[in-house]
C-alpha positions as CSV (number, residue, x, y, z in Angstrom):
1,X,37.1,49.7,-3.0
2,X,36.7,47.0,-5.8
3,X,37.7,44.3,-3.4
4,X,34.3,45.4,-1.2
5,X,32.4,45.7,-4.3
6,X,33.2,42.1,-5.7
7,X,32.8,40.6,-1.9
8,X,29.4,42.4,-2.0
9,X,28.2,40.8,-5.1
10,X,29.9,37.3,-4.3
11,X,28.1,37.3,-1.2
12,X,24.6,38.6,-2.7
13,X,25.0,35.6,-5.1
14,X,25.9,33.5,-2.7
15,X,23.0,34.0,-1.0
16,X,20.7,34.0,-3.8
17,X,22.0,30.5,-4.4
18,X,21.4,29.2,-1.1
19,X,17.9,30.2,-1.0
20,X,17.5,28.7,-4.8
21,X,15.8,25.0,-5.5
22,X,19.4,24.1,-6.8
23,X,20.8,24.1,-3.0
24,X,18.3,22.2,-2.1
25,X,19.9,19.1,-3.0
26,X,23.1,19.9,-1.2
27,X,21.3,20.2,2.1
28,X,21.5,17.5,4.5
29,X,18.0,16.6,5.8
30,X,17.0,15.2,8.6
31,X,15.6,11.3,8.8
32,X,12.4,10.9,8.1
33,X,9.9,10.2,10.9
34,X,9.6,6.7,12.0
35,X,6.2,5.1,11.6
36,X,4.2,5.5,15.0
37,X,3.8,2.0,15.7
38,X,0.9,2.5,18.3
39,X,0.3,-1.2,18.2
40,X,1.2,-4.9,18.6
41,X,0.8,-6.3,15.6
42,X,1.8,-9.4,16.1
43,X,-0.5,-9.9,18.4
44,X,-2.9,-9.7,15.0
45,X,-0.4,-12.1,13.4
46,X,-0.3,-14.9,15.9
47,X,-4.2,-14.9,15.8
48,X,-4.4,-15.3,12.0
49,X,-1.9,-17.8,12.2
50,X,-3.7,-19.6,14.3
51,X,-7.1,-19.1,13.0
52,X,-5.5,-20.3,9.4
53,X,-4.5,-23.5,11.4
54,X,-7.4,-24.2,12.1
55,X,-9.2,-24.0,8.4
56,X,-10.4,-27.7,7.2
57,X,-9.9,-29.1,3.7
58,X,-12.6,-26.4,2.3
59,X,-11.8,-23.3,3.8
60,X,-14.4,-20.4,4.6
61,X,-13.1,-16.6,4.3
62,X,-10.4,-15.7,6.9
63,X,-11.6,-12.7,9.3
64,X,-9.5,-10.5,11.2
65,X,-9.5,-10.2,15.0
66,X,-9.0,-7.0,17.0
67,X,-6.2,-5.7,17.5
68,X,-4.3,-5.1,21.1
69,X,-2.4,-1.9,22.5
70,X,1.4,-2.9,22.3
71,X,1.9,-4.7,24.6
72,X,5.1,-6.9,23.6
73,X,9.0,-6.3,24.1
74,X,10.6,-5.0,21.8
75,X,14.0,-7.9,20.2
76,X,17.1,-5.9,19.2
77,X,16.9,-4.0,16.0
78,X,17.6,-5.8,12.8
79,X,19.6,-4.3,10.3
80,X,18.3,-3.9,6.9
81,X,21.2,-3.1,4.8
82,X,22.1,-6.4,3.3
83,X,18.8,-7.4,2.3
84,X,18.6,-3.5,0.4
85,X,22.3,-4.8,-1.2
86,X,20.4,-8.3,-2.0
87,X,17.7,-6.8,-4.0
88,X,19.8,-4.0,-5.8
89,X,22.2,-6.8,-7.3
90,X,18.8,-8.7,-8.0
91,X,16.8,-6.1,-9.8
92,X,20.0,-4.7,-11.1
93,X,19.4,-7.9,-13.8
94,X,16.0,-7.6,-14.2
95,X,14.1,-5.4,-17.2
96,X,12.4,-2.4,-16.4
97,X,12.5,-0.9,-12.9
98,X,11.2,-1.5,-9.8
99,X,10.4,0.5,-6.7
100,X,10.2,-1.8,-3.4
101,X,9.1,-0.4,0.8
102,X,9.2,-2.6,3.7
103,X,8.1,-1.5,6.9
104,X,9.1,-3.7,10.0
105,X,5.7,-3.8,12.1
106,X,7.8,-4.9,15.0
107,X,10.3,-2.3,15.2
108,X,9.7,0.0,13.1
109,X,12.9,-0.2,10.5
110,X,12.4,0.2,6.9
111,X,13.9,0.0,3.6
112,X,13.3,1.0,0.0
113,X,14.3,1.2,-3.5
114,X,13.2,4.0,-5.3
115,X,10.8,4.3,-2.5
116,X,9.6,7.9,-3.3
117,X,9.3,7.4,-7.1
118,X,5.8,7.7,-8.9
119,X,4.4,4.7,-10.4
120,X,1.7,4.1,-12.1
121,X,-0.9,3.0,-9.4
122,X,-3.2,0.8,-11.9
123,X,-5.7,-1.2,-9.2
124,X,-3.5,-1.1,-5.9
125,X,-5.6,2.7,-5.7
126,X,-8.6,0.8,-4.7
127,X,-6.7,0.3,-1.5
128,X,-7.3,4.2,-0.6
129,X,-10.6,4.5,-2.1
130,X,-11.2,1.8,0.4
131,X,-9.9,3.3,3.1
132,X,-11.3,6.4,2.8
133,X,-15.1,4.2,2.2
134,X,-14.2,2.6,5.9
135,X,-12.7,6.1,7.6
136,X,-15.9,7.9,6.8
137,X,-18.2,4.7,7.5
138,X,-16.2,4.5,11.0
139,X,-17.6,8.2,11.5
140,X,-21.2,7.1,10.6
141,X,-21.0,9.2,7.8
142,X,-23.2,6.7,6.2
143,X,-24.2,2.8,6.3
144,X,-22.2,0.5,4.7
145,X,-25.4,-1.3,3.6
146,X,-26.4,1.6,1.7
147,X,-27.1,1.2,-1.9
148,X,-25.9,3.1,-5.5
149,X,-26.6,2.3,-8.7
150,X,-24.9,1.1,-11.5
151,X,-25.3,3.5,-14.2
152,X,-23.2,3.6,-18.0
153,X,-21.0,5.9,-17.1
154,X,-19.2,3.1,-14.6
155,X,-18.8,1.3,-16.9
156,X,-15.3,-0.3,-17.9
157,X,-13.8,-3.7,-18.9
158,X,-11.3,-5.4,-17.2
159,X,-12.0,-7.3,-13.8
160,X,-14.7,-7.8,-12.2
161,X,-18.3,-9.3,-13.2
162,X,-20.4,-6.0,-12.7
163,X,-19.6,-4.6,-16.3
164,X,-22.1,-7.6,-17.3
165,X,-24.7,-6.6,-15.0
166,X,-27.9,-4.7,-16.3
167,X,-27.6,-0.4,-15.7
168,X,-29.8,0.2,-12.9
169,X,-28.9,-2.8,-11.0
170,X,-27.8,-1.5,-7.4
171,X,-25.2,-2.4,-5.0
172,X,-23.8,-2.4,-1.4
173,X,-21.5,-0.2,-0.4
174,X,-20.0,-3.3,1.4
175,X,-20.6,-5.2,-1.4
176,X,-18.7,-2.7,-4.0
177,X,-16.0,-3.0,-1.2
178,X,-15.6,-6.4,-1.6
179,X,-16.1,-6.9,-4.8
180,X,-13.1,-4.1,-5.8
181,X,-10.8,-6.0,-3.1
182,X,-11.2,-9.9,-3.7
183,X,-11.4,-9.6,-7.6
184,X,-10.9,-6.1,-8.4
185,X,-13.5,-5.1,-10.0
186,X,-13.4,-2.4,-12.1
187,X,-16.8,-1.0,-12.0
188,X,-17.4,-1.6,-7.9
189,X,-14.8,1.0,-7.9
190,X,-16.2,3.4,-10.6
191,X,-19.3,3.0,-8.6
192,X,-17.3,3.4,-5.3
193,X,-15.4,6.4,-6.6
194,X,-18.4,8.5,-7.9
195,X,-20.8,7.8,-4.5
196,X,-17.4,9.3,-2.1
197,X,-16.5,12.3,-4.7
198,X,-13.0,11.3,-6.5
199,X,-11.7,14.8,-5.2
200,X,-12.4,14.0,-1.3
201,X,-10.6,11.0,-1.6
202,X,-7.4,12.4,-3.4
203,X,-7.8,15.2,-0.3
204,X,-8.0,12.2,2.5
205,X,-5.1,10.6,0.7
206,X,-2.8,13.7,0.5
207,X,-3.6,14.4,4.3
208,X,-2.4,11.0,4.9
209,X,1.1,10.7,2.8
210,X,1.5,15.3,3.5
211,X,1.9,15.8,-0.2
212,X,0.0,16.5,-3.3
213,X,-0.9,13.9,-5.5
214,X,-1.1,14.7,-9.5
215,X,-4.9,15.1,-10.1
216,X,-4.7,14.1,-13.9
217,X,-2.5,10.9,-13.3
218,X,-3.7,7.9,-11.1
219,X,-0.5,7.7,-9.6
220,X,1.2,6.5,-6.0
221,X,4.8,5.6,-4.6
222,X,5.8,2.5,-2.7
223,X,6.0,4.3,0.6
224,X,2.8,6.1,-0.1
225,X,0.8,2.9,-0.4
226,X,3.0,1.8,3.0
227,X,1.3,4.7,4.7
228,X,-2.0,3.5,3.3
229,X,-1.8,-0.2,4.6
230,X,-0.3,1.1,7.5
231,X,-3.5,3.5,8.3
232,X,-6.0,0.6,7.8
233,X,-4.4,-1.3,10.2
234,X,-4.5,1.6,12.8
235,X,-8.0,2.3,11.5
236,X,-9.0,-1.4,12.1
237,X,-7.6,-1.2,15.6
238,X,-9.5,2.2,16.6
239,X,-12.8,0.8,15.1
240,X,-13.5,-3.1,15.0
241,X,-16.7,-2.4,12.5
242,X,-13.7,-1.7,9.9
243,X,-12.7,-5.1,10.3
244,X,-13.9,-6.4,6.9
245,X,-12.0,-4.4,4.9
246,X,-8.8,-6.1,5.9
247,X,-11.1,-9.2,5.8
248,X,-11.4,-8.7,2.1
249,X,-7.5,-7.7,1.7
250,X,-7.2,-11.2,3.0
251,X,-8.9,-13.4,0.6
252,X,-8.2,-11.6,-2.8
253,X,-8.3,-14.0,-5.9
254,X,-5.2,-13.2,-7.1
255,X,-1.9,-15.0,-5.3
256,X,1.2,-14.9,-8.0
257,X,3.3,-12.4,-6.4
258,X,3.9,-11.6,-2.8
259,X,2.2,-14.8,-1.4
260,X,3.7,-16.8,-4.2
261,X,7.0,-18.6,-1.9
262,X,5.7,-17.6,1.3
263,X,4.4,-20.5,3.7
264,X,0.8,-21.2,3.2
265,X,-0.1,-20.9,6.9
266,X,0.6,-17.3,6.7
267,X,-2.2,-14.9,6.6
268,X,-1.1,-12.2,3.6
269,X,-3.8,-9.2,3.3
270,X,-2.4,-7.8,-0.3
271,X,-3.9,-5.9,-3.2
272,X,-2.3,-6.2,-7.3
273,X,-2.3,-4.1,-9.7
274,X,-1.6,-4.5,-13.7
275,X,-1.6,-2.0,-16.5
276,X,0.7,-2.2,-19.7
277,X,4.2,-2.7,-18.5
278,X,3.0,-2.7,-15.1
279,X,2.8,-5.3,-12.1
280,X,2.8,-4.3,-8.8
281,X,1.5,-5.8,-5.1
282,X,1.3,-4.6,-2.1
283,X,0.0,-5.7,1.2
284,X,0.6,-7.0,4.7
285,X,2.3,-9.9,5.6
286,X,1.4,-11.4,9.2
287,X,4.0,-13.1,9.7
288,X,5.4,-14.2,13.2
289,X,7.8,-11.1,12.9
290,X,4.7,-8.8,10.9
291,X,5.6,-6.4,7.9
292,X,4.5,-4.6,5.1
293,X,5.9,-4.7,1.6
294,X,4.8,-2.6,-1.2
295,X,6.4,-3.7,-4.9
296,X,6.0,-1.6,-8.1
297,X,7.2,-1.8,-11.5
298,X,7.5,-0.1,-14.7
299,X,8.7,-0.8,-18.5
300,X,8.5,-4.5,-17.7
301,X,8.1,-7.6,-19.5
302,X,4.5,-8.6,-17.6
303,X,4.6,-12.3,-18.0
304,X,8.4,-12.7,-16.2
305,X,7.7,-9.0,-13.8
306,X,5.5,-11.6,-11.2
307,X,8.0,-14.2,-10.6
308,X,10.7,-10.9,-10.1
309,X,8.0,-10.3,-7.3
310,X,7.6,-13.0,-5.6
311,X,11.1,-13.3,-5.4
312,X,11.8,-10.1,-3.8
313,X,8.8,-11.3,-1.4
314,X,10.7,-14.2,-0.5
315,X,13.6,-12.3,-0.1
316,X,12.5,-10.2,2.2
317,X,10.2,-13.0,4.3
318,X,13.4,-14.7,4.7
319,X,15.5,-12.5,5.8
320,X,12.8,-10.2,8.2
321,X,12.2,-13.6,9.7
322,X,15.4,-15.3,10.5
């Protein structure tokens, strides 16, 4: 009779424990999904390569071309696991910590380090704001020619030349778009941000990555932002007026990390961010093998974190490519 009892309870706690958050770790989950890859992007690649080719000695801004259904082979799968070893010992020596995702636009393979860890997002969240801007502007939601003003409460220092503008002074949408991209200007995406409703946007960008996002914290995670710069380029393929957002991605000001070591010729659409102890970039590198790679930081020394950067950049473009 005491055995029953005792299996009874051992069982009932068993049970209880298996349905507790503490189990959860000791579940085996399945992969996660593979990125649809719905298109050939380097189709996209081989154009701006060629395009850049053909820039003279005072070059005018780079502009994307559609993109084309996959069309392509597909090579033999490369395996990522050295180049993850590479960076661990690399960033293993490094101050601070750093969270790095590469998406393979050829084959879909990835790779991160502390891929799923929250970062502070600093001015790579103008890369959402932006998206959600050109999503709702692809459903003729509104004009991107239409106007808002700039009023005090945009105000904030930092990048960008709006902040020494006069209040009342009013804008593109396009032209906050661009402005936000190519120099990251702080206001253009104050302005940006109150004419869309902050909230909808965190909404649009929690449908996109299938989690919540703190509302108190201007937070993201390097795959996140993947899934961002991955839905442009879907959204630029489904809707060609979209175009000019990766246009401005393209032909940012600011070149010290990802594009630092890669080859001039190749077209790099990328968005930084900095805050105290933070230096991140992001972006898409269209390579003749095309990819994504999204590189955060935290607790950094901000004059050395860049160079870390654009090493891990040229990690990764040499190995994705050879």
């Amino acid at each position: 009779m005491l055995k029953r009892y005792l299996l009874t309870i051992f069982i009932a706690v068993l049970i209880a424990f298996a349905l507790s958050k503490n189990f959860q770790k000791f579940i085996v989950t399945p992969e996660e999904t593979v990125f649809n890859l719905k298109h050939d992007y380097s189709s996209i690649a081989k154009t701006l390569n060629d395009n850049r080719n053909q820039i003279d000695e005072n070059p005018s801004p780079i502009a994307s071309p559609p993109l084309s259904p996959m069309s392509t082979s597909i090579d033999q799968k490369k395996n990522y696991n050295k180049l993850q070893t590479s960076m661990k010992k690399y960033l293993a020596k490094q101050q601070g910590t750093y969270g790095v995702y590469f998406l393979d636009l050829t084959e879909g393979q990835r790779m991160g380090l502390n891929a799923n860890k929250n970062f502070i997002a600093a001015s790579t969240i103008k890369v959402p704001i932006n998206l959600y801007l050109y999503s709702m502007y692809s459903k003729n939601k509104f004009s991107i020619d239409d106007t808002v003003t700039y009023m005090e409460s945009d105000y904030e220092e930092g990048t960008g030349d709006i902040q020494s503008d006069d209040f009342g002074n009013t804008y593109s949408l396009r032209e906050l778009s661009r402005l936000s991209i190519e120099v990251s200007d702080n206001v253009a995406i104050n302005m940006l941000s109150r004419y869309l409703d902050y909230e909808k946007v965190v909404e649009y960008m929690e449908r996109l990555v299938n989690h919540a996002i703190p509302r108190d914290e201007n937070v993201t995670t390097p795959r996140d932002m993947t899934l961002y710069l991955k839905s442009l380029l879907d959204l630029t393929q489904k809707h060609p007026k979209t175009h000019e957002l990766l246009d401005f991605l393209l032909n940012t000001e600011y070149n010290d990390r990802i594009p630092l070591y890669l080859p001039p010729e190749v077209p790099i659409a990328h968005k930084i961010g900095n805050q105290t102890g933070a230096v991140h970039d992001a972006g898409i590198v269209f390579a003749q093998r095309p990819y994504i790679l999204c590189l955060f930081s935290e607790n950094v020394d901000e004059e050395a974190a860049p160079e870390v950067l654009a090493q891990i950049s040229k990690m990764v473009y040499d190995y994705s490519q050879n």
